[in-house]
Structures are given as C-alpha cells and as structure tokens.
C-alpha positions in Angstrom: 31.2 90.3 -75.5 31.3 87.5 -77.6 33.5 85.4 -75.7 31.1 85.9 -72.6 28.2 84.9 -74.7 29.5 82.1 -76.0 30.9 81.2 -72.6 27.3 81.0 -71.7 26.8 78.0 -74.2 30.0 76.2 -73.8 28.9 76.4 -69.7 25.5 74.8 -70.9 27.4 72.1 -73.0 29.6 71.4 -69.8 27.1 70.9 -67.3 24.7 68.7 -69.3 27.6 66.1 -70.4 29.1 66.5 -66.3 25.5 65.4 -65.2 25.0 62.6 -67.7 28.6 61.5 -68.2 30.3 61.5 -64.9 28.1 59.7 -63.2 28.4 56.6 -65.4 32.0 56.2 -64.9 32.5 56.5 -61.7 32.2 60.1 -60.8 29.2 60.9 -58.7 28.4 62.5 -55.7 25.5 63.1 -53.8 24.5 66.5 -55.1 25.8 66.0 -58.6 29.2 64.6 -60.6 32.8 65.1 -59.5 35.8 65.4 -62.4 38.2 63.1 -61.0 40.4 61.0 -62.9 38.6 58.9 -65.8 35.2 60.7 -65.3 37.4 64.0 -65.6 39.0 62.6 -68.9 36.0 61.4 -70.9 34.0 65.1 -69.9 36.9 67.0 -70.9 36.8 65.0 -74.3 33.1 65.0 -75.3 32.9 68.7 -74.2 36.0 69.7 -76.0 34.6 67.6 -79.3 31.4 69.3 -78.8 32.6 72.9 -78.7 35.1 72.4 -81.4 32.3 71.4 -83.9 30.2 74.4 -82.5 33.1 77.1 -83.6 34.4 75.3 -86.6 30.9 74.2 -87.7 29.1 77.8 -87.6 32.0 79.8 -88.5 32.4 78.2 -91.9 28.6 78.1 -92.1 28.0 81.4 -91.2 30.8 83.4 -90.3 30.1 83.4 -86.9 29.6 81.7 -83.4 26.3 83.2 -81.7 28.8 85.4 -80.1 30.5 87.1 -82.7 26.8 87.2 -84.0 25.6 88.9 -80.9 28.8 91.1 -80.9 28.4 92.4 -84.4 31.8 90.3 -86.0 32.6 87.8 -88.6 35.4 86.0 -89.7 36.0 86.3 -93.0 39.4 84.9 -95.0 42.2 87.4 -95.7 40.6 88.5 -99.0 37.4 89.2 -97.8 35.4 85.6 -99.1 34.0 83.1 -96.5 35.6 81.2 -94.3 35.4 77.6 -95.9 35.6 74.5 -93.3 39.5 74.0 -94.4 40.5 77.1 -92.8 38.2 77.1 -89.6 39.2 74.1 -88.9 42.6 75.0 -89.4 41.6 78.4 -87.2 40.2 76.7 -84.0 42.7 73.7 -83.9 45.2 76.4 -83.2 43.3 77.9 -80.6 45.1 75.2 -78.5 48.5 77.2 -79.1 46.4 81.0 -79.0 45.0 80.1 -75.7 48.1 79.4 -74.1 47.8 81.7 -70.6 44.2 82.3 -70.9 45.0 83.7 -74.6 47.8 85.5 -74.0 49.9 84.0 -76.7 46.8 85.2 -79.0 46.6 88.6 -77.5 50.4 89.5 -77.8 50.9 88.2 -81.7 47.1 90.0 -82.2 49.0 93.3 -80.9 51.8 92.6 -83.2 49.9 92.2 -86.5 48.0 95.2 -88.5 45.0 93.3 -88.9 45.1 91.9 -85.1 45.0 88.5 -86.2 46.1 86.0 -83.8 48.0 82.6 -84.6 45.1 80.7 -85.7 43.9 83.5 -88.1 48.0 84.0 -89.8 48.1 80.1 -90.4 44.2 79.9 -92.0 44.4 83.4 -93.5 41.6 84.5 -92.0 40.9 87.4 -90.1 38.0 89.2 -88.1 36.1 92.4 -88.7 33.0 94.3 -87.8 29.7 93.3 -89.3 26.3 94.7 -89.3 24.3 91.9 -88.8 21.4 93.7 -87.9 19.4 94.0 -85.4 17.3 90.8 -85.6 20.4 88.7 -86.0 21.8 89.8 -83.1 19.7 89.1 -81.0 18.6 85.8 -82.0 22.7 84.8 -81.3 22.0 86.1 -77.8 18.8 84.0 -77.7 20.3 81.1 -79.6 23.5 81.1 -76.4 21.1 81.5 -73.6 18.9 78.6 -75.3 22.3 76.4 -74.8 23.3 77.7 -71.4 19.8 77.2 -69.8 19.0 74.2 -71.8 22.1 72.3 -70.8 21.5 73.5 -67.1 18.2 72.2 -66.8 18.9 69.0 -68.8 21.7 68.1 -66.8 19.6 68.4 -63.6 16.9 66.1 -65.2 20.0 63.8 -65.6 19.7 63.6 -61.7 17.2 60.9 -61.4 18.7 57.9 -63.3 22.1 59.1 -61.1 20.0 58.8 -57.7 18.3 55.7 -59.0 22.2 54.4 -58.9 22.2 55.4 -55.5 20.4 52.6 -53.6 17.4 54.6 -53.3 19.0 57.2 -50.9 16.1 60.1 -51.5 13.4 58.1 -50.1 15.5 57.5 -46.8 16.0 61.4 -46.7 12.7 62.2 -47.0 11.8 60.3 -44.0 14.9 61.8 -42.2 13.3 65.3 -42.8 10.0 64.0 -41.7 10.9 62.3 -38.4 9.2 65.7 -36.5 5.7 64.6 -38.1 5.8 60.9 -38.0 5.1 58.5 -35.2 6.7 55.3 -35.7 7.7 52.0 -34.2 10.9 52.0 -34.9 12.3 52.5 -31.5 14.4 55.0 -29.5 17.2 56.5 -30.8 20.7 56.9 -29.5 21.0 58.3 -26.2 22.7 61.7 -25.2 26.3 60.7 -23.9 26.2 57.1 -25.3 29.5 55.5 -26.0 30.7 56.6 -29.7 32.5 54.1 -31.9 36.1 54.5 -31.7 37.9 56.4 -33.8 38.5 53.6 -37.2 41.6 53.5 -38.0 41.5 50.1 -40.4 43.2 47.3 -40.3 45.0 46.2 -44.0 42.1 44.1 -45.7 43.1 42.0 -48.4 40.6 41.5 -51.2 41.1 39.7 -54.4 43.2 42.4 -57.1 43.6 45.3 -54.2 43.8 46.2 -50.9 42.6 48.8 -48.3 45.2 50.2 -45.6 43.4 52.6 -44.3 40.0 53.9 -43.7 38.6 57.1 -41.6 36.4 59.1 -41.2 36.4 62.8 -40.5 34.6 66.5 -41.5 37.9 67.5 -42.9 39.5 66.7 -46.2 42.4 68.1 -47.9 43.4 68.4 -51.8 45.1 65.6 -51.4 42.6 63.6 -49.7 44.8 63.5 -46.2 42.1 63.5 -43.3 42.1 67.1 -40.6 39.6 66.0 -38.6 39.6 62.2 -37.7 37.2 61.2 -35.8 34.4 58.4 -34.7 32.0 60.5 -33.0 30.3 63.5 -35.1 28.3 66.4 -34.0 24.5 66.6 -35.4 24.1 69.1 -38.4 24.1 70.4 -41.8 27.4 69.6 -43.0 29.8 66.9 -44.7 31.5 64.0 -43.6 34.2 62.7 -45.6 35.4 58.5 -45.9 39.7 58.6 -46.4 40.5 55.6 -48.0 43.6 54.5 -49.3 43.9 51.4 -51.5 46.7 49.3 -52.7 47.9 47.1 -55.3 44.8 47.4 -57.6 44.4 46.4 -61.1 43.7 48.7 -63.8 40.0 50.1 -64.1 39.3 48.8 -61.0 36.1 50.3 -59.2 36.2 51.5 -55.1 32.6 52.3 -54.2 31.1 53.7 -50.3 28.1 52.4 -49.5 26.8 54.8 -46.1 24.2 53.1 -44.2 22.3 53.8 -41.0 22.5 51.2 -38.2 20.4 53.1 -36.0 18.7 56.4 -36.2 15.5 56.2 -34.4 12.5 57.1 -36.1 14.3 58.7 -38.5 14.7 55.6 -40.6 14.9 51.8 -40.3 17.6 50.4 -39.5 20.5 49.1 -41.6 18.6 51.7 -44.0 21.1 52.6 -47.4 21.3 56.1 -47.2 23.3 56.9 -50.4 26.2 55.0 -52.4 29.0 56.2 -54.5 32.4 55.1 -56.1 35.3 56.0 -58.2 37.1 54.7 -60.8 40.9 53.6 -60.8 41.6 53.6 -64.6 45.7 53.3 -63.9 45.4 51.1 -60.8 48.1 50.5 -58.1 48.0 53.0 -55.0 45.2 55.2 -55.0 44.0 57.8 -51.8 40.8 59.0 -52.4 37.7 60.0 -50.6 33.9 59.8 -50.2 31.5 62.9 -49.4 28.5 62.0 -47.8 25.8 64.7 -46.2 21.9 63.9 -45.0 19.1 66.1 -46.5 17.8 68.5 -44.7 20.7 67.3 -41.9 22.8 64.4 -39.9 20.5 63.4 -37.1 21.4 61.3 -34.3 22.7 58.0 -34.8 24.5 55.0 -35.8 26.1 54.9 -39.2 28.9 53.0 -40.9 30.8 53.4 -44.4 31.1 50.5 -46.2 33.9 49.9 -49.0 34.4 47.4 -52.0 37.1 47.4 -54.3 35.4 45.6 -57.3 32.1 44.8 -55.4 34.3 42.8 -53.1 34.0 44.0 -49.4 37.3 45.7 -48.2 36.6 47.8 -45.1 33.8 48.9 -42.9 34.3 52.2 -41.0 31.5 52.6 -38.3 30.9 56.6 -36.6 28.3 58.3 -34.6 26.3 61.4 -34.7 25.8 63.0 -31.4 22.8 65.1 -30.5 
C-alpha cells in the first residue's frame, strides 16, 4: 500500500517536470514531451533529485513518506529513536543497490534478516514497524499523495501552452482544419481525387554547415529504431500518424535537428504554406544520429499538399514533400 500511494506522487512529480522540462531541450511532441536522449537525461535527474529529497526529507522529519503514513508504518532506527537525516540519507541512497530487479535484491536480504530489513536499513540501522498513526493521519497521507499526483498532472498540462506557443502557432491552423465543414472561404479548391502524389522522397545527401542529412522519408510506420515500414509519398486521409525518418551525419555536439510540417495546399482547410506544427531534438553527443518526427492533424489529415521541412542548427538540410489522398 504504501509503495502504490507514493507511486501516485512520484507519477505527479514525473509528469509535471516531463511537461515543463522536455520540451525546452529538445523533446517535444505534438501531444506532449518525448524522453529521448538529453531531454530523457535532465528529467530522469530533476525527478530522481526531487523524489530523493521527498523520502529522505520526510522520513527523518517524520518517520514517514505519505505512504508509510497512509499504510500505518514508520521507520524508526534500530533502537527504537528517530530516524535522523544521517541515516535516511544513508537509507534511500542505497535504494539504488535494494532496487536492483524491481527490489528484488531488497526483498531477498528482507527475507533473510529477523527484523526484514533490507540493505539500506542494515547499513543505516534503521528498520520499519507498524504504527498507529491514527485515523486522521492517515488519511491526510492519502490526501497529501493524491494532492501530488493530481497536482503534478494538471500542472504539467498547463505547461502545454508555452510548449505550443514553441510550435509556430500550430493550434490555430487546426482549429480551422476541424472547421473547414462550417466555413466558406476563398481559398480555393483542394486537391483533386486521383491527382498525381509526390513521389516517394527518398533524399539526396545535403550538406549543411557542421552536419549532414542522408536521408529523409516519410511513412505511417516507425520502428524502435527509427527504420521506416511504410515509405511512402502519397498518404490516405485519417486520424492517424505520419512519421519524418531522418538520418543525419557528421554533426557537432549539441547540435539541434528540428521538422517544421507545413501545408502547401489544403483547400479551405487552411492557407496555404500554413505551419501546421514544429518540433526537434537534440544531439547532445553529435556524429550519426537516425531519428524521427511524429506529426498528426487535430481532429484528422485532410486532403492535401504537405511537406516536412528539416534544419540541422536552423540551417535548412532537407525538404520531404507527401500527399494526403481523399
């Protein structure tokens, strides 16, 4: 019980520095932040930091995370005083070695000892028992978690603004994608059923100041490893991602690769050339780096015109130009 509650919190913690983090270094998506490489690195730190103050904070404050509040426990030292900030901090810097196996090293040597202490708790002296809180207490540590969880949740989400306005104002051309059904507009017929779709793209090397791209494609298939299933240059219409595989060469260290996805023709549905969305990644170690963009349309792709433009340091490097079908 206590793990799950404070699970709850360390979720809350997570999501709120994913939101506002991620995005500044490189690791945005549409819908929200993705943990590759330096973004990954600088989340895992901040949220690791965070949650380490929470346990060893509280439980040489209190004698408890909200958890083992919630769960009716406390950590007290060996000979039954409190825990002082020596010995949690002792405790929870050797949950790195407990949690080995999702705790199984912790488990096993708990098993072993009388007093079911695991590593941390033999090296700090410290061990865990029951404790009757009381009823109040308790559930003010479920409160106090679900406070955190909820909390970080909806702050992270009210991140999402400053991240879109990073976006080259891609909401407002969605909202007149999803609109285009109650509109009239002057903007011209859109692409005709059986028109000739761009050809596959399949991109030349291009050279650019400290990098270059050797390849560009786009498809609705990505793997792990951000080889391309479904290459194509001619896309049906629908609710569903397309990706941009890229591979880049040569680069310098913390260089920047950013997709820029912009309509050339839609119709109604938007002006055209409109910037429908932007986002990048960052290549901390440089040299040879495959990667790939995810772009969808809110509420859906509509037919159309579109192209993916890359820049390795704000410098163009390769244009990739498909077509949505009716």
């Amino acid at each position: 019980m206590a793990q799950i509650i404070d699970g709850l919190a360390a979720f809350g913690v997570f999501f709120f520095v994913g939101m506002s983090v991620a995005p500044r270094f490189g690791g945005r998506t549409e819908a929200g932040f993705d943990l590759t490489g330096a973004p990954a690195l600088i989340v895992i730190a901040v949220v690791t930091a965070v949650l380490f103050a929470y346990f060893v904070l509280l439980e040489a404050a209190l004698g408890a995370t909200f958890g083992k509040l919630a769960a009716g426990i406390r950590v007290r030292s060996a000979d039954g005083g409190r825990v002082g900030i020596g010995a949690s901090l002792i405790r929870n810097l050797l949950r790195i070695v407990d949690g080995i196996g999702v705790y199984l090293v912790g488990g096993v040597v708990a098993l072993l000892t009388k007093r079911k202490q695991r590593l941390g708790d033999l090296a700090a002296r410290t061990v865990v028992i029951e404790h009757d809180w009381g009823g109040g207490a308790r559930v003010a540590g479920v409160f106090a978690a679900v406070a955190i969880g909820v909390g970080g949740i909806v702050g992270g989400f009210l991140t999402a603004p400053s991240m879109q306005a990073m976006q080259a104002q891609a909401p407002p051309v969605e909202e007149r994608i999803a609109r285009r059904g109650d509109q009239k507009t002057q903007a011209g017929p859109g692409p005709q059923r059986g028109a000739e779709a761009p050809p596959v793209q399949q991109a030349q090397p291009a050279a650019v100041p400290g990098g270059m791209m050797t390849s560009a494609v786009m498809t609705s298939q990505i793997s792990d490893s951000h080889e391309p299933l479904a290459v194509a240059g001619r896309f049906a219409a629908g609710q569903y991602p397309l990706y941009c595989a890229f591979k880049a060469v040569n680069l310098p260290r913390n260089s920047v690769i950013k997709g820029v996805l912009v309509a050339e023709d839609v119709g109604g549905a938007a002006p055209p050339e409109s910037r429908l969305a932007e986002t990048g990644v960052a290549a901390v170690d440089g040299g040879s780096v495959p990667g790939h963009f995810k772009f969808t349309l809110n509420p859906a792709w509509v037919p159309g015109r579109y192209r993916v433009e890359l820049y390795i340091n704000d410098r163009p490097a390769q244009t990739v130009r498909f077509a949505v079908a009716p």
